[in-house]
C-alpha positions as CSV (number, residue, x, y, z in Angstrom):
1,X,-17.2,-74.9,-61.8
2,X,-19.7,-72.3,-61.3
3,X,-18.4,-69.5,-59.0
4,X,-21.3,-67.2,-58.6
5,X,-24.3,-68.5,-56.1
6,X,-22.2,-70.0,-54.0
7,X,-23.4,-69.9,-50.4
8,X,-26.3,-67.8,-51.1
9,X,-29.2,-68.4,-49.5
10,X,-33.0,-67.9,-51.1
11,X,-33.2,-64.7,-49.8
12,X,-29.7,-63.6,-50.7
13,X,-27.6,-63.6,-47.5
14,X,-24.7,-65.8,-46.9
15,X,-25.6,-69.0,-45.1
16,X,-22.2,-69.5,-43.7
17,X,-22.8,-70.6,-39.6
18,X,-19.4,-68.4,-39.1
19,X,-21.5,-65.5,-39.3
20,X,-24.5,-66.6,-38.2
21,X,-23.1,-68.0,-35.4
22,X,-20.7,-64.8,-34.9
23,X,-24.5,-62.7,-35.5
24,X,-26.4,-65.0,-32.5
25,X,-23.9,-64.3,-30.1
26,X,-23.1,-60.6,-31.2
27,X,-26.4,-59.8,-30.7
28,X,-26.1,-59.7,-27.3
29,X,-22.5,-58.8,-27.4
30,X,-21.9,-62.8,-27.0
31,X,-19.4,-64.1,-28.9
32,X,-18.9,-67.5,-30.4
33,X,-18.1,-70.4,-28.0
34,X,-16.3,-73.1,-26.0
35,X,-16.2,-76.4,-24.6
36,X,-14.1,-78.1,-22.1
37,X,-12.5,-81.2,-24.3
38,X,-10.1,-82.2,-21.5
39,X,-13.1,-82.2,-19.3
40,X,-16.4,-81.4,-19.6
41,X,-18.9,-82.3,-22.7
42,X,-19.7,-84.3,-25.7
43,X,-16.6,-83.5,-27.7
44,X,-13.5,-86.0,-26.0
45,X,-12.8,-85.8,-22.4
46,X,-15.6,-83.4,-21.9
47,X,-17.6,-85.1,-18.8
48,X,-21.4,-83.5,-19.1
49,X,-24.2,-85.9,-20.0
50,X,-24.4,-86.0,-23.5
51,X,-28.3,-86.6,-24.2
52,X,-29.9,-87.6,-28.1
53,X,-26.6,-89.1,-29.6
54,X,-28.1,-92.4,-31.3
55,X,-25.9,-95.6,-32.4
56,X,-25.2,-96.3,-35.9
57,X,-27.3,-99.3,-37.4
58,X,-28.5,-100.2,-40.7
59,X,-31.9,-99.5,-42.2
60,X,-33.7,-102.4,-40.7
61,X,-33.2,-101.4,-36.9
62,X,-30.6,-103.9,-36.0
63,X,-27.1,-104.6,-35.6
64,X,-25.5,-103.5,-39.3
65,X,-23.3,-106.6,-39.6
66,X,-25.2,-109.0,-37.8
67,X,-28.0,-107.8,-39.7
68,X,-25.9,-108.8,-42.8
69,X,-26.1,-112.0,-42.1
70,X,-29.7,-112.7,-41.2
71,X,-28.9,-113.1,-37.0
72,X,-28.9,-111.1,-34.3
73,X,-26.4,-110.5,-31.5
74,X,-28.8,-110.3,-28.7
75,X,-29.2,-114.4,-30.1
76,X,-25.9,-115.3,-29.6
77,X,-26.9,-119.2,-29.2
78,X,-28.0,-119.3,-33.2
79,X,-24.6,-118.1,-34.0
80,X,-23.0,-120.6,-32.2
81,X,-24.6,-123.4,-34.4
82,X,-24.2,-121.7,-37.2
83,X,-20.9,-122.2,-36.7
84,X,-20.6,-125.7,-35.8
85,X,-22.7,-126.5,-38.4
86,X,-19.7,-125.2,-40.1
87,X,-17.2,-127.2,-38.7
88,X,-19.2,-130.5,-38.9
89,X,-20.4,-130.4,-42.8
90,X,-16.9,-128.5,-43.9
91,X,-19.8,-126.0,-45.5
92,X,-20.4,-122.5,-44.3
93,X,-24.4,-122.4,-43.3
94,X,-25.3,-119.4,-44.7
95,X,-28.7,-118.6,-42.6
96,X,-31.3,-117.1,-45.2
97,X,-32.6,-113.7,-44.4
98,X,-36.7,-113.6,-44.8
99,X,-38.4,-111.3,-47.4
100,X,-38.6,-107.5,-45.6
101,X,-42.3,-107.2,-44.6
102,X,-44.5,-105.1,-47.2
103,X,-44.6,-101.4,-46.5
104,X,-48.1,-100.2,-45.0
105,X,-48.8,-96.5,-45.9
106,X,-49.3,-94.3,-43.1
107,X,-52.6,-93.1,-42.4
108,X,-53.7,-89.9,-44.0
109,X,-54.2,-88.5,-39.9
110,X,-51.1,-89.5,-38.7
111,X,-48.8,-87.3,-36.9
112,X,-45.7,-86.7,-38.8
113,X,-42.4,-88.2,-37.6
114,X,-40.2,-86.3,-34.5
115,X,-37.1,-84.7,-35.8
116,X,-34.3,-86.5,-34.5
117,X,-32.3,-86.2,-31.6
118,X,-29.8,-83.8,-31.0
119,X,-26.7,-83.7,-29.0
120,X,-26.5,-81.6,-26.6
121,X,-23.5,-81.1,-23.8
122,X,-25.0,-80.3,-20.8
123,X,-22.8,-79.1,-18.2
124,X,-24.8,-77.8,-14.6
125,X,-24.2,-74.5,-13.0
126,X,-20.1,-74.5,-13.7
127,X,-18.5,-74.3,-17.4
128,X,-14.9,-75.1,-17.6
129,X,-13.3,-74.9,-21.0
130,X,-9.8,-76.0,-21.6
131,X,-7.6,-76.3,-24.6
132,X,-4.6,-75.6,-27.2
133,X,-5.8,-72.9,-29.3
134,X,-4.9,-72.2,-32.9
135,X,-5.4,-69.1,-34.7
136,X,-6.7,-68.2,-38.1
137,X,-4.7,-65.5,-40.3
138,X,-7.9,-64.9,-42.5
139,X,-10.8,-67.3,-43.2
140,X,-10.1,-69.7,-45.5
141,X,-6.4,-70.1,-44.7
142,X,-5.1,-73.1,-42.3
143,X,-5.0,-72.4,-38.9
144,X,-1.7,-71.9,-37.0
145,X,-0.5,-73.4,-33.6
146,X,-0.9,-70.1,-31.3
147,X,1.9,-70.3,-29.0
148,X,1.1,-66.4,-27.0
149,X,-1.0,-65.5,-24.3
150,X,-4.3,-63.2,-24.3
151,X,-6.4,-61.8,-21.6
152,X,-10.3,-62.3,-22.5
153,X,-13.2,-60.9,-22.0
154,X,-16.3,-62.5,-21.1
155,X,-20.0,-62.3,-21.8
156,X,-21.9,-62.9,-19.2
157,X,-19.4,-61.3,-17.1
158,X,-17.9,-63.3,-13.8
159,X,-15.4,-65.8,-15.6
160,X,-12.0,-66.2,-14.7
161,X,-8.6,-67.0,-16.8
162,X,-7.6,-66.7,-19.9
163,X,-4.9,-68.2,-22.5
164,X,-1.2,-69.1,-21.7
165,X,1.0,-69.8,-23.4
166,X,-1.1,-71.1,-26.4
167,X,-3.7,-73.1,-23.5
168,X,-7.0,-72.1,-22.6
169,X,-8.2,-72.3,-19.4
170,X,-11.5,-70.3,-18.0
171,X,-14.5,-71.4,-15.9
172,X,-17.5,-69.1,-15.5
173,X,-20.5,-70.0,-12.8
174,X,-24.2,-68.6,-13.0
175,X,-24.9,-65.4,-15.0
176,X,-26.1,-62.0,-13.0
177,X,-30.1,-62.0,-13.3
178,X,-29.3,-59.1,-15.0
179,X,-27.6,-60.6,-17.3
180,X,-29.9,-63.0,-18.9
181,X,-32.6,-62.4,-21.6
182,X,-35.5,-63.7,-21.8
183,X,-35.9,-66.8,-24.1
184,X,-38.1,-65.4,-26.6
185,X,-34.5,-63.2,-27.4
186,X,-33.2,-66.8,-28.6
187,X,-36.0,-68.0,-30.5
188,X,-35.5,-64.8,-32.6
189,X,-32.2,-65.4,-32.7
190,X,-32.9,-68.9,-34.6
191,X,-35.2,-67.3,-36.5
192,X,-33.0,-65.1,-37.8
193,X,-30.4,-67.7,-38.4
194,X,-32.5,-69.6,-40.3
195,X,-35.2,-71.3,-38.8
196,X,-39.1,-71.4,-39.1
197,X,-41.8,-71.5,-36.5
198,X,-39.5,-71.5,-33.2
199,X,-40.9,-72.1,-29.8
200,X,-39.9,-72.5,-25.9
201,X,-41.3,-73.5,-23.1
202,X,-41.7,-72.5,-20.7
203,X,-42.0,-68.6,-22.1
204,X,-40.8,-67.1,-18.8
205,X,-37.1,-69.4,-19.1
206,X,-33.7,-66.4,-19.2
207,X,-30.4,-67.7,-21.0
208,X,-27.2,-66.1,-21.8
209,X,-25.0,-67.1,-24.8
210,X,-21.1,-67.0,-23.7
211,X,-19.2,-64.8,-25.6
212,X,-14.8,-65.2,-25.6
213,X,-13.3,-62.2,-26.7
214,X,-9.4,-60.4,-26.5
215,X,-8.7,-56.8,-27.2
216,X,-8.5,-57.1,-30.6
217,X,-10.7,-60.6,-31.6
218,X,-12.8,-63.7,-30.0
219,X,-12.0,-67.2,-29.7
220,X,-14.5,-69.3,-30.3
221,X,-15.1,-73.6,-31.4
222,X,-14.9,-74.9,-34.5
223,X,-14.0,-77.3,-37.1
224,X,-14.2,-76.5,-41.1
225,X,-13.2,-78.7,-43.9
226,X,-13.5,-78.3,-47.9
227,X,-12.7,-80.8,-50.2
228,X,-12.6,-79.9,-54.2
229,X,-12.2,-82.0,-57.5
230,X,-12.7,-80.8,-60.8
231,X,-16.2,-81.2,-60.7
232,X,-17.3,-80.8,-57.1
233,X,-16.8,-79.0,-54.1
234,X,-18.1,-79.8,-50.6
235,X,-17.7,-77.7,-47.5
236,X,-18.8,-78.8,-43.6
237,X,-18.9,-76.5,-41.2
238,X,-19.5,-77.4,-36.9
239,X,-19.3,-74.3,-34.6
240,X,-20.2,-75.0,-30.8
241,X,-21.9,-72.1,-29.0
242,X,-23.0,-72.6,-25.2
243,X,-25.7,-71.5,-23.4
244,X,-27.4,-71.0,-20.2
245,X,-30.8,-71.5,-18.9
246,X,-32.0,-70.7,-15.8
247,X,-34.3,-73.6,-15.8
248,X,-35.0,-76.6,-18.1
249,X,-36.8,-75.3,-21.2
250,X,-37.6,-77.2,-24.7
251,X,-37.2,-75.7,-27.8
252,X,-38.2,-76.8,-31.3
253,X,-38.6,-75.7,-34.6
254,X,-40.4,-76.7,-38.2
255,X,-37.7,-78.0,-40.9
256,X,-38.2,-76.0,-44.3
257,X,-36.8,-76.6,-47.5
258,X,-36.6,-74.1,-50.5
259,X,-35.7,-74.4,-53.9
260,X,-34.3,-72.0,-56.7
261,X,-32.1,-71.1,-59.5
262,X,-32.2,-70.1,-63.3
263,X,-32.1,-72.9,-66.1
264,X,-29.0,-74.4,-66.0
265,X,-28.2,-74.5,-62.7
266,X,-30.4,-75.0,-59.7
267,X,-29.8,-74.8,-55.4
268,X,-31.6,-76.5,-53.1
269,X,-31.7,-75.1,-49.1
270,X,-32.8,-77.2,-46.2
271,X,-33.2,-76.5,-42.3
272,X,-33.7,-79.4,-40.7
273,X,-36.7,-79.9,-37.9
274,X,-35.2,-80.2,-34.1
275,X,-36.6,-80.4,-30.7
276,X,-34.1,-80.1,-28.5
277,X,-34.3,-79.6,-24.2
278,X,-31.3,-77.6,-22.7
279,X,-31.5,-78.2,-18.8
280,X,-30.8,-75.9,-16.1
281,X,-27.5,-74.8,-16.3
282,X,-24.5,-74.3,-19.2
283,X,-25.4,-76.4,-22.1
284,X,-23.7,-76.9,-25.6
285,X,-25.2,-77.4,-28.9
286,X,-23.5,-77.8,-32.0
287,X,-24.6,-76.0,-34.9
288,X,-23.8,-77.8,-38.6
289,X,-23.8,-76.8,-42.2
290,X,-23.1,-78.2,-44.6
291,X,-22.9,-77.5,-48.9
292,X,-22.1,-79.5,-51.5
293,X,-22.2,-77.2,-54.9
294,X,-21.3,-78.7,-58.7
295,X,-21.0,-76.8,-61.7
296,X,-24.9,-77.3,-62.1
297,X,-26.3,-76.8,-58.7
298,X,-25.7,-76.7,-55.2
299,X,-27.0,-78.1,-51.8
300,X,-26.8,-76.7,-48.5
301,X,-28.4,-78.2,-45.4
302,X,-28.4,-75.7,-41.3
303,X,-28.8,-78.7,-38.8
304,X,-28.1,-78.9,-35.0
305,X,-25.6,-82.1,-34.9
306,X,-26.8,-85.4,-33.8
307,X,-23.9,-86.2,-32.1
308,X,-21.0,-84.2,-30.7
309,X,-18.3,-83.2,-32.8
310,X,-15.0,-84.8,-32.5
311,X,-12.5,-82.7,-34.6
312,X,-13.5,-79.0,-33.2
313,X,-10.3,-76.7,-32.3
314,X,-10.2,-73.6,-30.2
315,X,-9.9,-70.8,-33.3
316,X,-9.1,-67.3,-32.4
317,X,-9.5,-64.6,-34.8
318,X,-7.9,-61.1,-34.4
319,X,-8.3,-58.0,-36.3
């Protein structure tokens, strides 16, 4: 399998979201992240309002297995006879699915399509994280159960608590004015993490990334898994960084794709479109890459997540 290329972006950086992530946050001396999965956003048992997740259904906009079979659940009365036309005749009646209706091109004018929906936790003016936490040795090595107990710092300052015993438990309220940047400070963060063609609204919107630190690392939330055969190797990366708004702004960005390589072997890089509104408050989005690389090319793909993730672990790193 080729070995050389791998996570490097078109303009030669790695691509990895641990240290892009780890770069958004540092650059306000914010480090990476949290969420309260016992109580408090879209991964389990957290209790914000998880806004843009959408329901799994197959490509014609319907029920997947119902769809299957030609009838709908929401007409629960032809299923019924469909079944006792079953019974009666000993035969299953197999109801026949009509052709799919021919595809109309879309005008040369239209608007293109709105990125999809992303999750977002959104939590109000109090952030309460909770958790085990493990701890990672060096990156790329399984994480241990961390059974000790670490004071941690805070940015924005204000929070209180700190890990037990291996448990996390902190809660932070509003930032300090003087705390917050303005929001044009995080669309140049996403820009630099990747994206194209940022923008916020309103312009005059301050936020705060959290930051988790120790004496001598930073905790953050995460979930990383690689899979490799003799011929491919795929690698998923989540990392969940919160932020605060002081009022409700909207923020979007252009997808791009690039493309490039030498003959032989070829990579193809994608950040995909989003439009995303963080309300007033702590909010959690959930930043996702993701690479797939052969011994002939490789794909890579920088999303915010659709839906919250459900495997993401406290990870504490320490130098």
């Amino acid at each position: 399998m080729r070995k050389t290329g791998l996570r490097k972006t078109a303009g030669g950086t790695p691509p990895g979201i641990a240290a892009a992530a780890a770069a958004l946050v540092l650059a306000f001396a914010l480090t990476a992240t949290g969420c309260r999965e016992e109580a408090d956003g879209g991964i389990p048992g957290e209790t914000p309002t998880l806004r843009g997740q959408t329901r799994l259904s197959d490509d014609r906009g319907g029920n997947s297995a119902a769809a299957e079979r030609g009838f709908s659940l929401a007409d629960p009365n032809r299923l019924k006879r469909i079944l006792r036309e079953r019974d009666e005749t000993g035969i299953a009646a197999v109801p026949i699915r009509p052709p799919p209706p021919p595809e109309v091109a879309a005008p040369a004018d239209a608007s293109p399509a709105a990125p999809p929906p992303v999750a977002v936790g959104v939590f109000g003016p109090s952030l309460n994280l909770s958790g085990q936490v493990w701890m990672r040795a060096a990156w790329g090595q399984p994480p241990e159960y961390f059974t000790e107990s670490r004071e941690l710092i805070a940015f924005p300052s204000g929070g209180t608590g700190g890990i037990s015993e291996g448990q996390l438990n902190f809660s932070i309220g509003r930032p300090a004015a003087e705390e917050l940047a303005g929001i044009m400070e995080l669309v140049t963060e996403l820009e630099d993490f990747g994206w194209e063609q940022v923008s916020a609204s309103p312009a005059a919107a301050r936020f705060a990334w959290l930051g988790l630190e120790t004496h001598a690392g930073m905790l953050g939330r995460e979930d990383e898994t690689e899979t490799e055969t003799a011929t491919v190797r795929s690698i998923s990366e989540t990392y969940v960084l919160y932020v605060y708004v002081d009022q409700d702004v909207t923020i979007s960005s252009a997808g791009w794709s690039k493309s490039g390589g030498e003959p032989g072997w070829s990579r193809l890089e994608t950040a995909e479109a989003f439009s995303v509104t963080l309300r007033e408050g702590w909010n959690a989005l959930y930043f996702l890459y993701e690479e797939v690389e052969t011994d002939t090319s490789e794909v890579a793909r920088f999303a915010l997540a659709h839906a919250a993730p459900a495997h993401v672990r406290w990870m504490l790193f320490e130098w």
